[in-house]
C-alpha positions as CSV (number, residue, x, y, z in Angstrom):
1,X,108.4,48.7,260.3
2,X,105.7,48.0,257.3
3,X,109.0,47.3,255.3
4,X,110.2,44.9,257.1
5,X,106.6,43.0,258.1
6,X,106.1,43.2,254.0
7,X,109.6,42.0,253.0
8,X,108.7,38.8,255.5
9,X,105.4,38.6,254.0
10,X,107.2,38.3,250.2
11,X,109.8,36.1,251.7
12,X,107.2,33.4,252.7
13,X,104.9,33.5,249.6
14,X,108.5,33.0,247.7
15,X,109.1,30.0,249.8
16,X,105.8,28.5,249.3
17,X,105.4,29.3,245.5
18,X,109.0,27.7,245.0
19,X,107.5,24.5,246.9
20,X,104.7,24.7,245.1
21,X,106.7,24.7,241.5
22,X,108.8,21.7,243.2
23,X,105.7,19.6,244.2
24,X,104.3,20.0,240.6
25,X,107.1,19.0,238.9
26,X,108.3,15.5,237.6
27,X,111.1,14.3,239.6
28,X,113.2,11.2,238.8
29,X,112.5,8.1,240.5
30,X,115.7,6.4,242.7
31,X,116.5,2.9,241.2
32,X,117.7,1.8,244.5
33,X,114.1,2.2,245.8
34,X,112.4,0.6,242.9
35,X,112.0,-3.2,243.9
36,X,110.9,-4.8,240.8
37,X,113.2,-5.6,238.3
38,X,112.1,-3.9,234.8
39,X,112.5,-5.7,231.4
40,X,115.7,-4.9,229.2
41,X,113.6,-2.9,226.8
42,X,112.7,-0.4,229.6
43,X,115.8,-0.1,231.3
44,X,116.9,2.8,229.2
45,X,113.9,4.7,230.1
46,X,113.0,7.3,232.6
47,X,110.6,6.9,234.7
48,X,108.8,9.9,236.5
49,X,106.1,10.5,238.8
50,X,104.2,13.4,240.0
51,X,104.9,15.0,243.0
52,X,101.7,15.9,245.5
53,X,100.2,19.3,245.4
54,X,100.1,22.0,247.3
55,X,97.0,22.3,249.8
56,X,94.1,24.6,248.9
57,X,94.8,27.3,251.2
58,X,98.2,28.5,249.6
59,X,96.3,28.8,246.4
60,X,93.4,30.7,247.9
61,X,95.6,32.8,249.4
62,X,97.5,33.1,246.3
63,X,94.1,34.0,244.4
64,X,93.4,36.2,247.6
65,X,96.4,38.5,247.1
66,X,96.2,38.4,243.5
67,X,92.7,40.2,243.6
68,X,93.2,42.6,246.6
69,X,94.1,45.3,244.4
70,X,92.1,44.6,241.4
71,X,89.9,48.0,240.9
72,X,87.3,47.8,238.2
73,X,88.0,50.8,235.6
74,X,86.0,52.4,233.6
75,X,86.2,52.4,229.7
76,X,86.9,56.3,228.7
77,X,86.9,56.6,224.6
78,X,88.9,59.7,223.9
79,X,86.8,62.4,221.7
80,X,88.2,63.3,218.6
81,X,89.2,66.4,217.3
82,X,86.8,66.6,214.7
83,X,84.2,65.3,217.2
84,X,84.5,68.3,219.9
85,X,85.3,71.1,217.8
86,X,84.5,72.5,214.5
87,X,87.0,75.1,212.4
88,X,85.5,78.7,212.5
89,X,87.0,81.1,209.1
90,X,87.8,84.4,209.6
91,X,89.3,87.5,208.1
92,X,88.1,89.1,205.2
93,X,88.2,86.9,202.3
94,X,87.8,83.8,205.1
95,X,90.8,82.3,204.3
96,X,92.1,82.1,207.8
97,X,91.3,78.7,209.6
98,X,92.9,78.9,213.3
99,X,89.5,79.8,215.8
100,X,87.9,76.2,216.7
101,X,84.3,76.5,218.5
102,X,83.3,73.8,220.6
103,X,80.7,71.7,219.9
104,X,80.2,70.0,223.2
105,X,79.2,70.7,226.8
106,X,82.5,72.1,228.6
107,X,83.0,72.8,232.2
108,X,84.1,76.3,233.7
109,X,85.1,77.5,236.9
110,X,83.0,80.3,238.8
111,X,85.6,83.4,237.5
112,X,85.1,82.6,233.5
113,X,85.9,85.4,231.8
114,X,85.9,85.2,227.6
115,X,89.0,86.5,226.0
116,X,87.9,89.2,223.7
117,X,86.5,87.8,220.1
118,X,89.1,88.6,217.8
119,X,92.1,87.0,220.2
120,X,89.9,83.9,221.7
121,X,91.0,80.9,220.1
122,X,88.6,78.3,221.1
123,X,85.3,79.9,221.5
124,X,83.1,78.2,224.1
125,X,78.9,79.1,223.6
126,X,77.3,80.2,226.8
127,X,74.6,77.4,226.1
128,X,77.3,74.4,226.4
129,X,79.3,76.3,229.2
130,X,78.6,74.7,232.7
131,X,80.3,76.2,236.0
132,X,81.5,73.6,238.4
């Protein structure tokens, strides 16, 4: 039932955005309506005139539905890797570059529990941990 109230709704701003183009646009003038009698130099020529425009209330309305669903967004910068974590060494001669520790404040849920050291691959400190 929405459907078919929509599908109307598109059908009529089609109409009036195809009269609108049609107004705007230069159309030919009829030589059987034109009275005067033009020089020879002009006859070749084609003379146009502008059609009237559209009222004001098809273009607010226009403007009105082009702005209903605007929804101001937020800029979000993504964090870089280098930025949020920073490369822990490990193993004996510390050779061995896969643990990352995070260097900003993260967010955990209330049943956080660490993996044990030696398996835990990104190693949040309790001072940046926060529980939701």
């Amino acid at each position: 039932m929405f459907a078919k109230k929509r599908y109307a709704e598109k059908a009529q701003m089609k109409k009036t955005l195809a009269l609108h183009e049609e107004s705007s646009s230069k159309h030919k003038v009829d030589d059987d309506v034109q009275e005067c009698v033009a020089p020879a130099y002009l006859v070749h020529r084609e003379t146009t005139t502008r059609a009237k425009i559209l009222s004001n209330t098809v273009k607010k309305k226009k403007k009105e539905k082009a702005g209903k669903w605007d929804v101001p967004l937020p800029k979000v910068r993504p964090v870089a890797e280098d930025e949020m974590f920073k490369v822990i060494r490990t193993g004996k001669r510390k050779t061995k570059q896969w643990k990352r520790m995070i260097i900003k404040v993260t967010f955990v849920g209330q049943g956080f529990t660490r993996k044990p050291p030696k398996y835990e691959r990104f190693i949040r400190p309790t001072g940046l941990r926060r529980n939701i």
